[in-house]
Legacy VTK file of the C-alpha trace (Angstrom):
# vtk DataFile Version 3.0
C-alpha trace
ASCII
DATASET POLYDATA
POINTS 246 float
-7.615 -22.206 -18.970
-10.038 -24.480 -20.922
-8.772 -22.303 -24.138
-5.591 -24.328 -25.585
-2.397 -22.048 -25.375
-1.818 -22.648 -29.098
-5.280 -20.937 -29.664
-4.806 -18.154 -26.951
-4.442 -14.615 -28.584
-2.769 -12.114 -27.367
-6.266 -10.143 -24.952
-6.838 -14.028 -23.987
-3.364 -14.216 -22.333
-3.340 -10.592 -21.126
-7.331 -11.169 -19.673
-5.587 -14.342 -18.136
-2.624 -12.985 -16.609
-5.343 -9.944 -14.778
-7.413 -12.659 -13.473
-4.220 -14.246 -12.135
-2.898 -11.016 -10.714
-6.445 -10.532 -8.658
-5.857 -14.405 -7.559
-2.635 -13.147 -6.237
-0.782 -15.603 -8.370
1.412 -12.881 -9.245
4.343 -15.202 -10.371
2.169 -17.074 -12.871
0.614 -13.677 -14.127
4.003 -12.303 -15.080
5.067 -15.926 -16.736
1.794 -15.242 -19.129
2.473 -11.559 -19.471
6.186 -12.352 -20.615
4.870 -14.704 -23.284
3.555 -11.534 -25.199
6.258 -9.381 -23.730
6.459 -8.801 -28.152
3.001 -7.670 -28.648
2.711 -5.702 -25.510
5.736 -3.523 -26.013
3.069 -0.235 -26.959
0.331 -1.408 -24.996
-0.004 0.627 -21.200
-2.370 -2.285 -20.134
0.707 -4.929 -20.758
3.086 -2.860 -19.166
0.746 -1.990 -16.111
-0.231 -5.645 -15.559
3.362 -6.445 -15.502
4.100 -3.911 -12.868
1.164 -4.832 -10.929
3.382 -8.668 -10.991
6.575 -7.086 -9.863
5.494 -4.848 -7.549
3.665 -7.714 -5.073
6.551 -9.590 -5.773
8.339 -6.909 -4.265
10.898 -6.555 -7.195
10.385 -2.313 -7.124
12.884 -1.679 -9.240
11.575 -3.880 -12.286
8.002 -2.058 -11.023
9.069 0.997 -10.917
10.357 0.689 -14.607
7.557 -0.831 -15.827
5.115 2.036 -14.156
7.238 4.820 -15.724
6.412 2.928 -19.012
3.040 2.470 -18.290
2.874 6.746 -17.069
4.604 7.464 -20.960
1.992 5.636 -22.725
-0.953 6.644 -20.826
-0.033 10.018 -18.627
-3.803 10.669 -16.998
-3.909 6.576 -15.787
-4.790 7.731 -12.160
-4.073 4.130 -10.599
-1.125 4.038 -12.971
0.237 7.325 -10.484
-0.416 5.966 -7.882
1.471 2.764 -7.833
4.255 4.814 -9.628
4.192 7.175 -6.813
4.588 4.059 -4.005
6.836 2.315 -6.381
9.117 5.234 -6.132
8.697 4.772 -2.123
10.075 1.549 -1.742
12.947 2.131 -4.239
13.860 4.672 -2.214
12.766 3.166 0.973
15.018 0.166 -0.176
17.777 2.396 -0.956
17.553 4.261 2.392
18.148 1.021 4.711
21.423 0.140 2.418
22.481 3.222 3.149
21.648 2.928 7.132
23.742 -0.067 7.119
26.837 0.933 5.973
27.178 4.264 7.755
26.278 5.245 11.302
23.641 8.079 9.996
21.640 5.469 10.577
21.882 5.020 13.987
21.482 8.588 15.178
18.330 9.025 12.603
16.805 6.149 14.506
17.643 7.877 17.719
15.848 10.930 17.188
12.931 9.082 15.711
12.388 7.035 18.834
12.299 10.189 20.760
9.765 11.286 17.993
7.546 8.419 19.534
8.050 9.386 22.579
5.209 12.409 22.060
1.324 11.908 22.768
0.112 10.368 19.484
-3.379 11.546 19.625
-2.356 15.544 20.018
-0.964 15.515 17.298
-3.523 13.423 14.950
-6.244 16.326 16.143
-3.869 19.117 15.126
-3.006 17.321 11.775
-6.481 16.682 11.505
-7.766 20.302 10.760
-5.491 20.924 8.175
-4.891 17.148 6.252
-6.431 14.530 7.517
-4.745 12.280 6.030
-1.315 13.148 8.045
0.137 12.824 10.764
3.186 14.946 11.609
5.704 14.114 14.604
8.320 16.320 15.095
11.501 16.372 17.386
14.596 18.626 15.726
13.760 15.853 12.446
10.524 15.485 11.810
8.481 12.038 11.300
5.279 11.598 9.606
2.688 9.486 8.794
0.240 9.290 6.253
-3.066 7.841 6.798
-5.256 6.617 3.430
-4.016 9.598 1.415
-4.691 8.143 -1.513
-8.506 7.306 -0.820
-9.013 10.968 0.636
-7.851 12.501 -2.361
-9.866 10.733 -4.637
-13.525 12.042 -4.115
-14.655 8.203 -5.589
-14.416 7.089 -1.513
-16.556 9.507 0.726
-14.733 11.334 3.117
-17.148 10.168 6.136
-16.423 6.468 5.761
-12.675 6.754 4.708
-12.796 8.652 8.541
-14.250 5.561 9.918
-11.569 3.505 8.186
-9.627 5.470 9.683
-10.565 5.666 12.975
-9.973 1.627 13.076
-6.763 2.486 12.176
-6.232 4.962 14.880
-7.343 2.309 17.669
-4.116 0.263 16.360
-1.976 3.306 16.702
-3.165 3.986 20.121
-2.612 -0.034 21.585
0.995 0.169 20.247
1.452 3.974 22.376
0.420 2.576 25.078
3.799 -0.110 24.752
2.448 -3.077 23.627
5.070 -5.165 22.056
3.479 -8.404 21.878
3.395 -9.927 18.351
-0.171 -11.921 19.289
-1.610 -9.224 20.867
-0.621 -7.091 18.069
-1.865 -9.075 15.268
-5.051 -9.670 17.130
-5.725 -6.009 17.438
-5.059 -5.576 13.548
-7.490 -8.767 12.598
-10.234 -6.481 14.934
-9.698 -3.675 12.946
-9.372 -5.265 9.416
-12.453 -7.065 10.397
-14.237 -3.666 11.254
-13.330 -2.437 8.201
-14.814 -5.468 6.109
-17.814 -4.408 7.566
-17.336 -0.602 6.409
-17.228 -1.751 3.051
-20.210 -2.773 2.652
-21.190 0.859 3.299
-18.990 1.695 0.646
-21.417 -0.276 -1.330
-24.313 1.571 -0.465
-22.379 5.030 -1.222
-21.773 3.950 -4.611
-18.253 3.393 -4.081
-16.097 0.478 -3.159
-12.820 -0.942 -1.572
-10.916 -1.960 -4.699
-7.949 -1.557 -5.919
-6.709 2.051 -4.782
-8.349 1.442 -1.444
-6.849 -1.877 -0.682
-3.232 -0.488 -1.780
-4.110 2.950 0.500
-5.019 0.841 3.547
-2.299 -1.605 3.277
0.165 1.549 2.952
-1.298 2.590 6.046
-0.774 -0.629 8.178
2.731 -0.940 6.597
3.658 2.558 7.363
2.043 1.811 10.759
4.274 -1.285 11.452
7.718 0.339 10.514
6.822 3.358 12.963
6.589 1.518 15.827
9.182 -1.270 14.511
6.720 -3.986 14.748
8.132 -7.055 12.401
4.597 -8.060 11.120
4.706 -8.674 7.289
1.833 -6.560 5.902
-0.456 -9.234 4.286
-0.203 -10.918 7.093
-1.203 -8.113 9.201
-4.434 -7.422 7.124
-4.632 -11.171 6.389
-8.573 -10.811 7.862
-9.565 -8.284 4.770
-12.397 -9.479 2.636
-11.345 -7.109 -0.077
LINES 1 247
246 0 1 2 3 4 5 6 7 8 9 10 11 12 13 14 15 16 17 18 19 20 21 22 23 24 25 26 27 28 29 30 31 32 33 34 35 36 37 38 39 40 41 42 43 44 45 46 47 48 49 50 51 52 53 54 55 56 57 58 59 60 61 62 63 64 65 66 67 68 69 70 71 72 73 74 75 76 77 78 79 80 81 82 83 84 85 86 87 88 89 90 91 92 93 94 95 96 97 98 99 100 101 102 103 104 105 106 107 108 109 110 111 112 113 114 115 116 117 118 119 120 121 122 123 124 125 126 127 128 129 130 131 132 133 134 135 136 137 138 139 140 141 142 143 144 145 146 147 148 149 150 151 152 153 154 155 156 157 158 159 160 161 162 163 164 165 166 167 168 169 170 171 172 173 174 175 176 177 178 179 180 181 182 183 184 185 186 187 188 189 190 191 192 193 194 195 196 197 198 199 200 201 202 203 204 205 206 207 208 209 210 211 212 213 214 215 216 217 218 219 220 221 222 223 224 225 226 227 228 229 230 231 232 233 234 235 236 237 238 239 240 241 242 243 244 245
């Protein structure tokens, strides 16, 4: 910021809008980015920074163009698939509730989800658990599922044995809202006990050579959100992890 804009080249302003975009300042990151919107037209890292601004603006559809830029330019970007792949989630996510609203599909799918809920929770985790266990599969004539930190079992850069004790904090959330808790405070006090456990995890994830960064933080935010909309609990999701030191 000390540089003068008219002497700011184009890596300053790109550096500047990344550092803005880990400040969560995604708004001023995409104002920067926009400024060399000319320059970056070729560039994956322009294109992926820009997504990275849309997407926690929640403006998926300008993400979701931007990532299957980003996936042209530079196909074996592994974070660049990811956030594609969730991208694509909320677009259609987003395009699923329109449709819910304007027909009455919506209404029976709902009905057969809450009887979905209505089935011991930790059964089926310890049956899902020997196959994936990363999923969690509910099933009443439609099925229901869950997905638990996918993304950080699949990639071998988290070890398996902490992402199950991430997990498990996870878990302990799942099994206070079975039990019919629909208190808000109580809620989001259980979640700040588990995010807080989890701050603590990571710093074995520091001593395993590995780290809670960016595909982490995304995987275990997925994982509350996912959580939330299960059990219909209106909790935004930063708020909701809102204890995280990551």
């Amino acid at each position: 910021m000390e540089i003068p804009q008219s002497d700011r080249d184009y890596n300053t302003v790109s550096l500047l809008a990344r550092a803005m975009n880990n400040l969560e300042r995604y708004d001023e990151a995409l104002q920067q980015l926009l400024t060399i919107a000319k320059l970056g037209e070729d560039d994956p890292l322009w294109h992926f920074r820009v997504s990275y601004s849309y997407y926690y603006l929640k403006q998926y559809d300008e993400a979701l163009r931007e990532f299957e830029i980003t996936a042209k330019l530079d196909p074996g970007d592994k974070s660049t698939l990811t956030l594609l792949d969730w991208s694509r989630g909320k677009v259609a996510q987003k395009k699923m509730k329109l449709k819910q609203s304007t027909t009455s599909k919506g209404i029976n799918e709902e009905n057969t989800f809450n009887e979905a809920r209505d089935i011991p929770m930790g059964v089926v985790v310890n049956v899902a658990d020997r196959f994936k266990p990363f999923l969690l599969t509910v099933q009443v004539n439609n099925s229901a599922s869950l997905e638990y930190l996918k993304d950080m079992y699949i990639d071998k850069y988290y070890p398996d044995f902490l992402v199950d004790k991430v997990k498990a904090e996870l878990v302990k959330v799942i099994e206070f809202l079975e039990q019919g808790n629909q208190d808000i405070e109580e809620i989001q006090a259980k979640l700040n006990f588990a995010i807080n456990a989890i701050n603590d995890i990571a710093e074995e994830f520091d001593e395993n050579d590995s780290e809670i960064e960016t595909v982490a933080r995304e995987s275990i935010a997925q994982t509350v959100e996912d959580i939330l909309a299960f059990y219909y609990i209106e909790i935004d999701t930063e708020v909701a992890i809102q204890e995280r030191d990551w």
